[in-house]
N, C-alpha and C positions, 0 to 999 in steps of 0.2 A: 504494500500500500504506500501512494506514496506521502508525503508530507502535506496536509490543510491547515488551513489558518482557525476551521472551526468544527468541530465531528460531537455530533450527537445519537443515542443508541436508541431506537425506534423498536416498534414490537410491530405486526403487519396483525388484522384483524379478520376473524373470519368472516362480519359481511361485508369484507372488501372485497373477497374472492368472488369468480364465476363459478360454473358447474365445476371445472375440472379441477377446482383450489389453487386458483392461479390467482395471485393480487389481480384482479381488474386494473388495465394502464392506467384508467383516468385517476386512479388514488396517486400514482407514484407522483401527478404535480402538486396533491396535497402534500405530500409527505417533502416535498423540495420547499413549496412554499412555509410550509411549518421550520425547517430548518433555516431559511432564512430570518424568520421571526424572532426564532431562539438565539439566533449569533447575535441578530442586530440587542435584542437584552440582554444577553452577556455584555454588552459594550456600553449598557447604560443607559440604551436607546431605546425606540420605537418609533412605527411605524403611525402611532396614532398618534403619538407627540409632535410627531413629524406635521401629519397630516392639520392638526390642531393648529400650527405654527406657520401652515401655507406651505408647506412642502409635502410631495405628492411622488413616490417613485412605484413605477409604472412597468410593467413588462412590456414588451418590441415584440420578443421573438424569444421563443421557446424550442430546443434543438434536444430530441429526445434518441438514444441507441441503448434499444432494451438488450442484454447480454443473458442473464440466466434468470429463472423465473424466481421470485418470491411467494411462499405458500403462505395458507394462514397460521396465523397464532409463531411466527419466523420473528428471531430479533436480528436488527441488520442497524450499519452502523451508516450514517448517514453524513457525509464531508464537503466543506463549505471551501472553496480558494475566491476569491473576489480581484476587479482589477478593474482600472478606468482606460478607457477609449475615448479622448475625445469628450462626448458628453453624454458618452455610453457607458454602463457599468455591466461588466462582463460577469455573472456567476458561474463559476464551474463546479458543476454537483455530481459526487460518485454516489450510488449506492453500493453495499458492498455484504454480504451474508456474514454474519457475526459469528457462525458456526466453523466456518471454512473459508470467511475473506474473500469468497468467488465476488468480484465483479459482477453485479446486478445490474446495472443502470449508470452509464454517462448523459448527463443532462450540459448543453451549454444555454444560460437562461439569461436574455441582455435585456436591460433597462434603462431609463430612460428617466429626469424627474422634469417635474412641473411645478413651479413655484409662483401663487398664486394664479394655479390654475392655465401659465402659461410657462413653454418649454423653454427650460431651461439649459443652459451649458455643462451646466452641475456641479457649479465650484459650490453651492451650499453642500449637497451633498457630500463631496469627495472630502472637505474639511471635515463633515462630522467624522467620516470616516475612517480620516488617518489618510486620505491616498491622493492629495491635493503634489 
């Protein structure tokens, strides 16, 4: 595995699963966006603070490569790396099986913010962040 700046250990739920006990894809952008949420409170933040304050960050574009499946009631560790573009913010999201480390899920998730409701460059952002 390799090095993230933020890893949280997740559990998968059985009515996430379809017939065959396969997480259902559409949970896995829950489980990204939840670990987003988590890093940004680890760091003191939020998303509603943010939002409260006129600042607004936003998903573009969601890049998803399923690798092995997650079943239910599965704990798997969840890794956060972050980086600015410009006045794009870049998340790179592994999932990964906490049993055996297999690689489950490469996510690339880019963002975007909007500061009172109009698009921003994202130097508010990138200062809260640490990545100015």
């Amino acid at each position: 595995m390799k090095q993230y700046v933020f890893k949280i250990i997740m559990e998968t739920r059985d009515y996430e699963c379809d017939s065959q006990g396969v997480v259902n894809n559409a949970n896995y952008l829950h489980y990204l966006e939840y670990t987003r949420h988590k890093w940004l409170q680890s760091r003191g933040e939020s998303f509603q603070q943010w939002h409260n304050e006129g600042i607004d960050v936003m998903l573009s574009e969601v890049k998803l490569k399923y690798k092995t499946p997650l079943y239910g009631q599965e704990e798997f560790v969840s890794c956060l790396n972050v980086r600015r573009e410009g006045a794009r913010f870049i998340f790179e999201q592994d999932l990964y099986r906490r049993s055996d480390l297999k690689l489950c899920l490469q996510a690339t998730v880019t963002a975007v913010s909007l500061v009172k409701k109009r698009l921003s460059k994202g130097d508010e952002v990138a200062y809260l962040l640490g990545l100015e």
